[in-house]
KENU-803830 format. One record per residue (C-alpha): x, z, y; residue in three letters. Coordinates in nm, 2 decimals. Layout:
<recs>
{x=X	z=Z	y=Y	r=ALA}
...
</recs>
This chain:
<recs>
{x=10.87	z=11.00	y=9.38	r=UNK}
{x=11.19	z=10.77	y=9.39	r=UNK}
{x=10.93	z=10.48	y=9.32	r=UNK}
{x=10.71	z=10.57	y=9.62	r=UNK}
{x=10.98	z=10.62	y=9.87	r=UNK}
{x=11.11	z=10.24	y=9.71	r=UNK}
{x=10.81	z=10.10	y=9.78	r=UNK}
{x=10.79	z=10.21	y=10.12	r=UNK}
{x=11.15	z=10.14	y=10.23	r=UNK}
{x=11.03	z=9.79	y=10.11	r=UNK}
{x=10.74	z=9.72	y=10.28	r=UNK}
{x=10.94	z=9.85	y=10.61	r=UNK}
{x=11.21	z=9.56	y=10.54	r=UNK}
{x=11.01	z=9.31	y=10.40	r=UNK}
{x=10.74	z=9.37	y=10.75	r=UNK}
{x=11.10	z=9.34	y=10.92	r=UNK}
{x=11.24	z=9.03	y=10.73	r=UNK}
{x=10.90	z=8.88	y=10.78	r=UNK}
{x=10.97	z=8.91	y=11.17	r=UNK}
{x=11.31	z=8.76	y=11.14	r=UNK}
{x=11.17	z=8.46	y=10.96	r=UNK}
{x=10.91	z=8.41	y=11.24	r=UNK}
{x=11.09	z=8.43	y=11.53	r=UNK}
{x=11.42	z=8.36	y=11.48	r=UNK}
{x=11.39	z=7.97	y=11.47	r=UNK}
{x=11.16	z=7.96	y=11.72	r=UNK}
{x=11.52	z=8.13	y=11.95	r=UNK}
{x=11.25	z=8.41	y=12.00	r=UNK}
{x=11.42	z=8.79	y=12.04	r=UNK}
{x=11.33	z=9.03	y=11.73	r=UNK}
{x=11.31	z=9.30	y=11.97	r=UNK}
{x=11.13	z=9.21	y=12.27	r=UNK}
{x=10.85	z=9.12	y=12.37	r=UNK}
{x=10.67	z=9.36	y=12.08	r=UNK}
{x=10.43	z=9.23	y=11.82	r=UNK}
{x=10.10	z=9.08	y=11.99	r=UNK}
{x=9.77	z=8.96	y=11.90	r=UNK}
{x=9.82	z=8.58	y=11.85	r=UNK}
{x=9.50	z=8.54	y=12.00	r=UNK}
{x=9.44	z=8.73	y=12.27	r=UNK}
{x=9.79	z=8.83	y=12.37	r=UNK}
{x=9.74	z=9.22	y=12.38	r=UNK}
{x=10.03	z=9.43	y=12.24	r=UNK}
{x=10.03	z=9.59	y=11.93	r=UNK}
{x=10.05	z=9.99	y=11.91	r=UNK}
{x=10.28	z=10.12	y=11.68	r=UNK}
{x=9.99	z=10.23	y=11.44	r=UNK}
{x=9.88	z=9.84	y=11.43	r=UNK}
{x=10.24	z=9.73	y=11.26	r=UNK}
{x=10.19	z=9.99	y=10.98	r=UNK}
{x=10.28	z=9.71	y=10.68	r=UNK}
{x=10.00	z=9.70	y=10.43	r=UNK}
{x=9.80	z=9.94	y=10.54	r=UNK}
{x=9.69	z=9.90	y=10.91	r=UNK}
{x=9.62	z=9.52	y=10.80	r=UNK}
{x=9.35	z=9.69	y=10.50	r=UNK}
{x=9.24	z=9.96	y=10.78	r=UNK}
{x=9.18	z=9.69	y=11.05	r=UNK}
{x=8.97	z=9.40	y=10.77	r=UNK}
{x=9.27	z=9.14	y=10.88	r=UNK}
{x=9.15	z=9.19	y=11.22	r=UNK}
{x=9.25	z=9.25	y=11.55	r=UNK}
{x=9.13	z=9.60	y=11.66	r=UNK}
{x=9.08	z=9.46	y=12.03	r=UNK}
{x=8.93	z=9.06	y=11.99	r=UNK}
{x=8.85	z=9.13	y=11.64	r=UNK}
{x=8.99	z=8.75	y=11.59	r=UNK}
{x=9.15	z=8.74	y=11.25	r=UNK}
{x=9.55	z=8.78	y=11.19	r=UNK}
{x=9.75	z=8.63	y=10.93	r=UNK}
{x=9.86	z=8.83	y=10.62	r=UNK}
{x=10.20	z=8.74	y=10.68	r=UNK}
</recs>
C-alpha cells in the first residue's frame, strides 16, 4: 500500500515540477491562467490534468480538438 500511495504522491509532484519547468522561464504564473489545450486554447477540467492516466484515457489527445498533446 505504502508503494501505491508513493507512486501517486509522485506522479502529483512530478505533473507539478513539470509545470514549474514550463512556465517558470517563460515569467509565466504557475497558478493562473489553468492548464489549456496548446492548440486550441480551451481550458483543461480538472479530470483532463489527472497525471498518467487522463493522458492514456484521452490517446494523447485533446478531448475537445482531438489535436495531439505532448507527454510532458
Amino acid at each position: 500500500m505504502l508503494y501505491i500511495i508513493s507512486f501517486i504522491y509522485g506522479l502529483l509532484f512530478g505533473s507539478f515540477l513539470n509545470v514549474c519547468i514550463y512556465r517558470m522561464p517563460a515569467n509565466k504564473s504557475i497558478v493562473k491562467p489553468p492548464s489549456a489545450c496548446p492548440k486550441c486554447h480551451y481550458q483543461l477540467r480538472w479530470y483532463d490534468n489527472i497525471p498518467v492516466l487522463s493522458f492514456i484515457f484521452l490517446g494523447g489527445k485533446c478531448r475537445y480538438c482531438k489535436n495531439e498533446i505532448s507527454i510532458r
